[in-house]
C-alpha positions in Angstrom: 81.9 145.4 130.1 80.2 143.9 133.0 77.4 141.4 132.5 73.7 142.4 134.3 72.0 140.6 136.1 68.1 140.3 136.6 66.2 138.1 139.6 63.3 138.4 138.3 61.5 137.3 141.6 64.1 139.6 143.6 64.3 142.5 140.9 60.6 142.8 139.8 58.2 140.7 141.0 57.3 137.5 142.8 54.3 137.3 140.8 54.4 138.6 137.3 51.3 138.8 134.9 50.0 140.6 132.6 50.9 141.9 129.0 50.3 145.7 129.4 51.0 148.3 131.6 46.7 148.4 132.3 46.9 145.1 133.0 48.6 145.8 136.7 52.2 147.0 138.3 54.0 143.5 137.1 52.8 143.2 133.3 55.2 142.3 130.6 55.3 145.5 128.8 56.8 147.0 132.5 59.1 144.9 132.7 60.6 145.2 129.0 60.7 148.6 129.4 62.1 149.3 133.0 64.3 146.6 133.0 65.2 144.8 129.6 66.0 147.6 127.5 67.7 149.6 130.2 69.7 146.6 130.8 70.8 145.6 127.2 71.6 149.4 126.6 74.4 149.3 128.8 76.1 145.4 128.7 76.7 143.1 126.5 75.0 140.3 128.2 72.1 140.6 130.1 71.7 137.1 132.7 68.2 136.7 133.2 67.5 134.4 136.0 63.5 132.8 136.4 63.8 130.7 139.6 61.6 131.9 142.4 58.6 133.8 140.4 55.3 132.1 141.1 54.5 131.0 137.2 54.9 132.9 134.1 52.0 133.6 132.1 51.9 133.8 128.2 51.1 137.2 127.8 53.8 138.3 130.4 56.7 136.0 128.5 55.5 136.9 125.1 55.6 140.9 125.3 58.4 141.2 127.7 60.9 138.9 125.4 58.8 139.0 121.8 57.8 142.8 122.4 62.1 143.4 122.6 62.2 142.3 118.3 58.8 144.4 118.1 61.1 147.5 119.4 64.0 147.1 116.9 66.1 144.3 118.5 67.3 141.9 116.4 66.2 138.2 117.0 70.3 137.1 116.5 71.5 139.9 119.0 68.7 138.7 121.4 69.3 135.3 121.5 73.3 136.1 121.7 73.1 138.4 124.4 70.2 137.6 126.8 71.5 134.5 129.0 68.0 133.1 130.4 68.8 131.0 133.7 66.5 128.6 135.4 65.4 124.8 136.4 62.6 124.6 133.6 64.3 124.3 130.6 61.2 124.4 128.8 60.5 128.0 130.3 63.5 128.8 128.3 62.5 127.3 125.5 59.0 129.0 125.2 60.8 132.6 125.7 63.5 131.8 123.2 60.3 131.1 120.7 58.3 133.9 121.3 61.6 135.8 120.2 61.9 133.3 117.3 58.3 133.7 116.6 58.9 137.4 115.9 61.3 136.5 112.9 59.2 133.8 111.3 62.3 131.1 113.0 61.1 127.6 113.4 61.3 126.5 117.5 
């Protein structure tokens, strides 16, 4: 099976924010829904690549990637098949543990 890929900045949004749908057009919950889900229902790996947003809040990390174990995910299948790309390595890190977090897994 082909791997997909997401630019976030090209696929979604230059500026993403926001945990809910409420919270405007580029919110975390929008983008686990129209894009993550979709995208690990059909591949086995989904790339994720972070480059070129304009800062990731908290609340838009936390329900996009955290809210995916909230749905039924599994935190093992997650961190096995989502492939997070960037420069900031610790923008990596912070997603991978708000997926951890969801599981009670030490960072």
């Amino acid at each position: 099976m082909v791997d997909k890929v997401i630019n976030i900045e090209r696929n979604f949004s230059r500026y993403p924010a926001g945990r809910y749908f409420d919270d405007g057009p580029y919110s975390g919950q929008r983008f686990r829904e129209e894009f993550l889900i979709p995208a690990l229902s059909g591949t086995d790996k989904v790339i994720v690549e972070l480059d070129g947003a304009r800062g990731y809040g908290s609340s838009f990390l936390e329900e996009a990637f955290g809210g995916l174990v909230r749905k039924g995910y599994s935190v093992d299948d997650l961190l096995n098949r989502l492939v997070l790309k960037g420069q900031d390595n610790s923008l990596i890190e912070e997603i991978n543990g708000y997926i951890r977090d969801q599981a009670n897994i030490p960072r």
